[in-house]
C-alpha positions in Angstrom: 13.6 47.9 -31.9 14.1 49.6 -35.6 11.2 51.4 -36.7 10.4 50.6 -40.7 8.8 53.5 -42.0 6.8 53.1 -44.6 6.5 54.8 -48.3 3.7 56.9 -47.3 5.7 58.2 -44.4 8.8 58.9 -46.5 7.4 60.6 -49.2 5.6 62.8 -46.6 8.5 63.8 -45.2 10.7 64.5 -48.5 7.5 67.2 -49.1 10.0 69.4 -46.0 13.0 68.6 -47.9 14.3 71.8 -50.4 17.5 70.2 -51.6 16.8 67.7 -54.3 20.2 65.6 -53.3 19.0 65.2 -49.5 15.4 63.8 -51.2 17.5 61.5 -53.2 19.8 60.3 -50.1 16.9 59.4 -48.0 14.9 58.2 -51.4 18.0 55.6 -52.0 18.3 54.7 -48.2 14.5 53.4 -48.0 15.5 51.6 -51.1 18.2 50.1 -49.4 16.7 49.1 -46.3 13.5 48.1 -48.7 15.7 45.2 -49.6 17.6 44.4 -46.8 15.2 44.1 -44.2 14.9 41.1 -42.0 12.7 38.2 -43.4 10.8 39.1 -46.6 11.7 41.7 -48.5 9.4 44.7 -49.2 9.4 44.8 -53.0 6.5 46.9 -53.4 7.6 49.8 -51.4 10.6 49.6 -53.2 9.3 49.7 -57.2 7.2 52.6 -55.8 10.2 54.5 -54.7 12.0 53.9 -57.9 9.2 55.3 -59.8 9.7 58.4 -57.7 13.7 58.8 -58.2 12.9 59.1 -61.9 11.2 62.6 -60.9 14.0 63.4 -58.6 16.8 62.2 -61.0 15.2 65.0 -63.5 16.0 67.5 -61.0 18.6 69.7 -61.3 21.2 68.6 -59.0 25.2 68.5 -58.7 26.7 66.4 -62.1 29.4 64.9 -59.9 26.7 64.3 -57.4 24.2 62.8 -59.4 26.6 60.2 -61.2 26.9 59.0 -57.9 23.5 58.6 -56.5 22.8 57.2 -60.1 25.3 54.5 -60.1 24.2 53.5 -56.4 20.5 53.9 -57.8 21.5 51.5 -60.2 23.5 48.9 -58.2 20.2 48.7 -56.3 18.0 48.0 -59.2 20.4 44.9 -60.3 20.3 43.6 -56.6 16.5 44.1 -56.4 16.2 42.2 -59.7 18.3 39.6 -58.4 16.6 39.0 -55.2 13.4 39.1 -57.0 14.7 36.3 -58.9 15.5 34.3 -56.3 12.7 35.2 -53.6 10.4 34.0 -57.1 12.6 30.5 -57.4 12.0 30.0 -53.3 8.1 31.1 -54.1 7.8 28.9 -56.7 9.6 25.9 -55.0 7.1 26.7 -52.1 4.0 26.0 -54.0 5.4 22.9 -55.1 6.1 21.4 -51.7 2.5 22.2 -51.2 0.7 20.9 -54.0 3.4 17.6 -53.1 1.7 17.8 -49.7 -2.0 18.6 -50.8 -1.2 15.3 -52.7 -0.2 13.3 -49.6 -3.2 14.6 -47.8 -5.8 13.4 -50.6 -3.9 9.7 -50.3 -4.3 9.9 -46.6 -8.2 10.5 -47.4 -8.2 7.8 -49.4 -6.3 4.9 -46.5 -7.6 5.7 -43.6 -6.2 2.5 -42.2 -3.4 4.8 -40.2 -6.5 5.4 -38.1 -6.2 2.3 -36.1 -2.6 2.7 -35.2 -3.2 5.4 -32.9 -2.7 4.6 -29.4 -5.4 5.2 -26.7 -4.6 4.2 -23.1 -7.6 5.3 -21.1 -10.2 3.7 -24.1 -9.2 -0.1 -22.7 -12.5 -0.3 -21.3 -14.5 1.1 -24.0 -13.7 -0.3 -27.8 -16.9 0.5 -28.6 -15.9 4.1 -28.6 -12.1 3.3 -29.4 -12.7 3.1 -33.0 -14.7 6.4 -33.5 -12.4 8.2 -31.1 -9.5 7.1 -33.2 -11.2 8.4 -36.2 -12.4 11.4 -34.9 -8.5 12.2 -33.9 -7.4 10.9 -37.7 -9.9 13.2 -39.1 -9.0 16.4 -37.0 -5.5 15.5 -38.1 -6.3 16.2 -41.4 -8.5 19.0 -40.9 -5.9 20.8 -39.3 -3.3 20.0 -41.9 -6.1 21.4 -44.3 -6.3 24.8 -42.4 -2.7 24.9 -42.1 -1.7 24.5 -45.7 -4.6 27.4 -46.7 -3.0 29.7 -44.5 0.1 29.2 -46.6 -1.5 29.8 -49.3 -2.8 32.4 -48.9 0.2 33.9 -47.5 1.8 32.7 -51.2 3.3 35.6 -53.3 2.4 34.0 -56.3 -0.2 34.7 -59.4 -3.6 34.6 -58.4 -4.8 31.4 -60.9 -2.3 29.4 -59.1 -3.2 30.7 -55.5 -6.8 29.6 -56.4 -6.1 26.7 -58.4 -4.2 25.2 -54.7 -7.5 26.9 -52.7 -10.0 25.0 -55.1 -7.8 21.5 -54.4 -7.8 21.9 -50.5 -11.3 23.0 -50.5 -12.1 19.7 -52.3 -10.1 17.9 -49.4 -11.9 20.2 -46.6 -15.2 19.1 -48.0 -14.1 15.0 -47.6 -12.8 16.1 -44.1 -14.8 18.8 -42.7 -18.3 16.6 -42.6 -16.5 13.4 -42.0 -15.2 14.6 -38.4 -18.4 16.0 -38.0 -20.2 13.2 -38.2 -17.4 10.8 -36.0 -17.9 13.5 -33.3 -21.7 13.2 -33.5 -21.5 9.7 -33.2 -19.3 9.6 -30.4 -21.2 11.6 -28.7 -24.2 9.4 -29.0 -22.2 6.5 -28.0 -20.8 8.4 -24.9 -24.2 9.9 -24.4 -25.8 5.5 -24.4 -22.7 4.4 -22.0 -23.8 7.6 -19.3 -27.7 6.8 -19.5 -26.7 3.5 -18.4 -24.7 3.9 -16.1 -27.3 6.6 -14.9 -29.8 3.9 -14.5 -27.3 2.0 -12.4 -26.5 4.7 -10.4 -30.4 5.7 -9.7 -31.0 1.4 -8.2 -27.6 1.4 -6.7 -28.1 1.9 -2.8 -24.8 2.0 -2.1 -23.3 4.0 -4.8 -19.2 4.5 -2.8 -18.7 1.6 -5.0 -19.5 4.0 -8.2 -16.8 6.1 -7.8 -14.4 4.2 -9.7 -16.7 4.3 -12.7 -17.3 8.1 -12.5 -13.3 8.9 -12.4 -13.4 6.8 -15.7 -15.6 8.4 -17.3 -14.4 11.5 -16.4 -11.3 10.4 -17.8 -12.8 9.6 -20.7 -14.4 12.7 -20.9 -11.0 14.5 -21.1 -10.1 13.0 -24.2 -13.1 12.1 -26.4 -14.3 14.4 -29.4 -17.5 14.6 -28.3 -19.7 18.5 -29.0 -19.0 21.4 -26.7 -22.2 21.2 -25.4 -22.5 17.6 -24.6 -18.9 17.8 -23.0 -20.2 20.4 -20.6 -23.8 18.5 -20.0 -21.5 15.5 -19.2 -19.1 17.0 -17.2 -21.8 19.1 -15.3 -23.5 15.4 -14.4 -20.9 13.7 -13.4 -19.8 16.3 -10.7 -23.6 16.4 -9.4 -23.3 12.4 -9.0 -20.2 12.9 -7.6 -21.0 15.7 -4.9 -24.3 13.4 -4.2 -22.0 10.3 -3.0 -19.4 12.4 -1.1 -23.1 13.9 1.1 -24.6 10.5 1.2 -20.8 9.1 2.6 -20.8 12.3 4.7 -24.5 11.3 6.4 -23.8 7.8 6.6 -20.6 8.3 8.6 -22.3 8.0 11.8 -24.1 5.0 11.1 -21.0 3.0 9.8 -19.0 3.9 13.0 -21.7 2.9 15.1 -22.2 -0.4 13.1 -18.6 -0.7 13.2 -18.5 -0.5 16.8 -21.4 -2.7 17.1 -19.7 -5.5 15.0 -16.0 -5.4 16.7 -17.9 -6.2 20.2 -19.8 -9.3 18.6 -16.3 -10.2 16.8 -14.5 -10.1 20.5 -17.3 -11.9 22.2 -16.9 -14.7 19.0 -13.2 -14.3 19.7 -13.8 -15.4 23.7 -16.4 -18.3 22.2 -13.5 -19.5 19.9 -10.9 -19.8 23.4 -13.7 -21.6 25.2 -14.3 -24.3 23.2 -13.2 -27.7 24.5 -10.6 -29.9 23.6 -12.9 -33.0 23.1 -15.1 -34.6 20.6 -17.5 -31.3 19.8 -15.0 -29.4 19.1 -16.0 -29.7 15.3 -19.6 -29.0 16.4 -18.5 -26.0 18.4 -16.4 -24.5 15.5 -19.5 -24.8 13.2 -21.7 -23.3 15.8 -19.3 -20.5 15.9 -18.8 -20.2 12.0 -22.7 -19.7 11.7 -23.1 -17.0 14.4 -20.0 -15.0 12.6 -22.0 -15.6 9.3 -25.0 -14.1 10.5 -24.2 -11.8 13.4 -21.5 -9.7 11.7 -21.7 -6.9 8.8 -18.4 -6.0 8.5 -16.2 -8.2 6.0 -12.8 -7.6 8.0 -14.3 -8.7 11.5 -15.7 -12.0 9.8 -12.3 -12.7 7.9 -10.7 -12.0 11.3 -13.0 -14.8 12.7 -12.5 -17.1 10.1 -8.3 -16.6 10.3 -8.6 -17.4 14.6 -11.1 -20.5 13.3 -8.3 -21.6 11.4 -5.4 -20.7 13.7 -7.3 -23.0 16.4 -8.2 -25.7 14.3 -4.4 -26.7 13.0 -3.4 -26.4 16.7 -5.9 -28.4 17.5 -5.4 -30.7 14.2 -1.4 -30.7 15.3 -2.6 -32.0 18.7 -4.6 -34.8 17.9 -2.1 -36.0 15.0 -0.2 -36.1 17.7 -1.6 -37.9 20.7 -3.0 -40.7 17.5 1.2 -40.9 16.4 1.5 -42.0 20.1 -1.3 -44.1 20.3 0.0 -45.8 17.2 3.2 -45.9 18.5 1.8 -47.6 21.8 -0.3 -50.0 19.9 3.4 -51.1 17.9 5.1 -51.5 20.8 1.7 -54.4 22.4 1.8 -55.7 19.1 5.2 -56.4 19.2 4.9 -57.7 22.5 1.8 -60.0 21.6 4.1 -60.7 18.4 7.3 -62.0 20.7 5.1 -64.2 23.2 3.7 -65.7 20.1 6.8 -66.5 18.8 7.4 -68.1 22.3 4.5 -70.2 22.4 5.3 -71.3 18.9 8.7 -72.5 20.1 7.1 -74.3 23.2 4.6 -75.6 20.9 7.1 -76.6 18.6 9.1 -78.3 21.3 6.6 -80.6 23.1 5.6 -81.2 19.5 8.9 -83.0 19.3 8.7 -84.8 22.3 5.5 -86.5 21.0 3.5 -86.9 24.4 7.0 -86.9 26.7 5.7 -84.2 28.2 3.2 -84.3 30.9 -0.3 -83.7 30.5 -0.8 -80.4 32.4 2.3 -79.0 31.0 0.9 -80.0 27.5 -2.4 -78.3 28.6 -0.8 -74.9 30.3 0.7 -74.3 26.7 -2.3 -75.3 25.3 -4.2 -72.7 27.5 -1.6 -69.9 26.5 -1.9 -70.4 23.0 -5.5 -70.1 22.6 -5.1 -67.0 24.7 -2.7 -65.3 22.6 -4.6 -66.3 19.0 -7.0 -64.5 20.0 -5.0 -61.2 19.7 -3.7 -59.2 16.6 -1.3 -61.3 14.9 0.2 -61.3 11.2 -0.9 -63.8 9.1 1.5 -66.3 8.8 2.4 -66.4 12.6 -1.3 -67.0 13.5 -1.7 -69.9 10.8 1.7 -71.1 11.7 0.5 -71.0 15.9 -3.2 -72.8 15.0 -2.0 -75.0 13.0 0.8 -76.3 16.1 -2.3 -76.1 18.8 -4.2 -78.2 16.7 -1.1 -80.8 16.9 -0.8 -80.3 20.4 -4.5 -81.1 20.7 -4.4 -84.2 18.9 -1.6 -84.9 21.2 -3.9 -84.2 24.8 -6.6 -86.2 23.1 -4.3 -89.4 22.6 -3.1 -89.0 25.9 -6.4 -88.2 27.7 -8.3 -91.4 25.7 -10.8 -89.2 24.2 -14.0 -90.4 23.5 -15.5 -90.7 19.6 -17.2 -87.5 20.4 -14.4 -85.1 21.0 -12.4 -86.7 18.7 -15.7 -85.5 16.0 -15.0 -82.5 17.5 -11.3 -82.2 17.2 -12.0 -83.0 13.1 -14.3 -80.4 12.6 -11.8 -78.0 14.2 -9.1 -79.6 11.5 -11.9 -79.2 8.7 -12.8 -75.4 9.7 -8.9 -75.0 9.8 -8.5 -76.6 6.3 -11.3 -74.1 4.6 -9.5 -71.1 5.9 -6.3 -72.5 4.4 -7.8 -73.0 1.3 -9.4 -69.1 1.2 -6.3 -67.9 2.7 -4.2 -69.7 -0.3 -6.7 -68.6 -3.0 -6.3 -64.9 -1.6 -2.5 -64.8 -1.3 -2.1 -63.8 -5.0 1.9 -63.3 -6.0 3.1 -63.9 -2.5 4.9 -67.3 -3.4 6.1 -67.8 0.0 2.9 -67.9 1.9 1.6 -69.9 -1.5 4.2 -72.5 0.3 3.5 -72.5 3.7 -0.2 -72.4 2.7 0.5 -75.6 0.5 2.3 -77.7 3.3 0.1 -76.8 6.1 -3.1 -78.0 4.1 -1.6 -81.0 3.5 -0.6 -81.3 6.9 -3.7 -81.1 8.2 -5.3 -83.1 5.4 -3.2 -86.1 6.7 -3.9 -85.3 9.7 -7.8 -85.2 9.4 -7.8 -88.1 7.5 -5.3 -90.1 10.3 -8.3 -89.2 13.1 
């Protein structure tokens, strides 16, 4: 690294120097490296030089000589005026970017509205304090702008009216700033210090305070990047490891307890397990289930073991569900099969019915009565609507016919009408109920009057 020596040092050493031309040399190099150094140039070490190579100049020294240190003494003194000129210009321009920029700072003063666009991820769960900690951040913002821009001031070459002049406009700033982020970080901290008593006075009734931890990483969180005072942060921070070192010792004593209720709970979840695989395939199953659910319900501590319960509960009841739905689709499927049966003997009997109807007493009696016999056994089974009418309506005509045939007396032929009469009402209801089914509204129709004929033929 170049050592710059300074005036002091050079004029002390030109004291050793006899020959006025070697003072003049090294005079006219620490001119030339006065203005030439890297960054700023040294303007005052260089005027003070000059004054001295007047003295030296008056010296008597070697013409030839001397008209040449005088004409490089002079080059010098046009190139310092010239960079003077322009290091002024750069000066000037300078101060002018910031006054421009003390400017800008007083309009951000005045529209704080910038304020809300300033993102804060971990404040989600607190708007409350989201506001004031964007504030507080807007305001620090400007107070470091403030700071910054008086340190280049002050580092400013320029006249001292104008170096106060900018002073006495960011002080008037600093005085709107300063005590406004004051006053946002005092009330942040307030706001911080309500949120912590509360959740304090949680943490003091909460018996089982594992489930706190969540809370105390987010305020910790919090903690990192709110503006609250020095000393609150480290009162905060200092609390919230103590609450934090009191759950990990509480978990730590409790260990021993949870494994032993844990070990405690899987044997009453296997023995539940074994009560669940006993449980017969009959008609308490349901009750046995229930029975089961309630002992689960009080009997075990553990959330997993009774969700494990409750997922073999369910297992067991679809297979049991998928067994019944089963054996009733093949009860159903047994109960279409007789009812088709019942359904084609019907359909027989009609046809034998229908047949010795024909034949109008042909037949003999005890044949008439056999079919007679069958027929009133197979009304009385399930049979659709229509084929049932339809196989009442050719007994009762078969009837009539036994009765001619037999000579029945006045009383069973009473008897016989009634039978028609009942027989004619549930026509009627029948035909009343039958709605928009036009075809049974026709065979209802005929057999009424039928039957009417037939009652009234008695």
């Amino acid at each position: 690294m170049i050592k710059i020596h300074t005036f002091e040092e050079i004029s002390e050493g030109m004291k050793e120097i006899s020959s006025p031309e070697e003072k003049i040399t090294l005079a006219i190099s620490f001119m030339k490296d006065a203005i030439s150094s890297e960054g700023k140039p040294r303007f005052r070490d260089f005027w003070r030089m000059k004054k001295s190579c007047f003295e030296l100049f008056s010296l008597e020294t070697n013409p030839i000589k001397r008209n040449f240190f005088w004409k490089e003494y002079s080059e010098l003194l046009k190139e310092a005026h010239r960079l003077q000129e322009i290091f002024k210009e750069e000066i000037e321009f300078h101060a002018d970017q910031i006054r421009l920029a003390i400017v800008g700072l007083e309009a951000e003063i005045l529209n704080p509205e910038k304020l809300r666009s300033i993102p804060l991820s971990n404040f989600e769960k607190a708007h409350d304090l989201k506001e004031l900690e964007q504030k507080a951040r807007y305001f620090e913002s400007l107070k470091g702008k403030v700071i910054a821009l008086r340190e280049e001031v002050l580092g400013l070459e320029i006249r001292i009216h104008l170096k106060n002049e900018l002073l006495d406009l960011l002080k008037k700033i600093g005085d709107q700033v300063f005590p406004e982020y004051k006053k946002t970080v005092q009330e942040l901290t307030k706001s911080f210090q309500d949120r912590v008593d509360h959740f304090f006075l949680k943490f003091s009734k909460e018996r089982e305070k594992s489930e706190l931890k969540r809370d105390i990483r987010m305020f910790q969180a919090l903690l990192k990047e709110i503006h609250v005072s020095h000393d609150a942060y480290k009162k905060f921070r200092e609390k919230f490891s103590q609450a934090w070192k009191l759950i990990e010792e509480s978990e730590k004593e409790n260990f021993e307890e949870r494994e032993q209720i844990r070990s405690e709970d899987c044997l009453k979840k296997e023995a539940l397990l074994n009560e669940l695989k006993e449980i017969p395939d009959d008609s308490s199953f349901y009750d046995k289930i229930r029975e089961v659910f309630r002992k689960a319900k009080a009997e075990l501590r553990l959330k997993e073991n009774f969700l494990a319960i409750q997922k073999e509960m369910q297992l067991i009841e679809d297979r049991y569900r998928e067994r019944h739905l089963a054996l009733e689709q093949k009860r159903k499927e047994v109960e279409e099969e007789k009812r088709a049966l019942v359904a084609e003997k019907a359909n027989v009997i009609i046809e034998e019915l229908k047949t010795l109807s024909k034949k109008e007493g042909k037949a003999s009696l005890e044949k008439m009565e056999e079919v007679y016999s069958e027929a009133a056994k197979v009304s009385e089974k399930s049979l659709d609507k229509s084929q049932s009418l339809l196989l009442l309506h050719l007994r009762l005509s078969l009837q009539q016919t036994i009765l001619k045939k037999k000579k029945a007396t006045g009383e069973e032929w009473k008897i016989f009408g009634n039978e028609i009469k009942f027989f004619l009402e549930r026509l009627r209801k029948e035909l009343k109920g039958c709605g928009l089914d036009i075809e049974l509204a026709g065979v209802l129709s005929t057999l009424i009057e039928e039957n009417k004929e037939r009652l009234a033929n008695i």
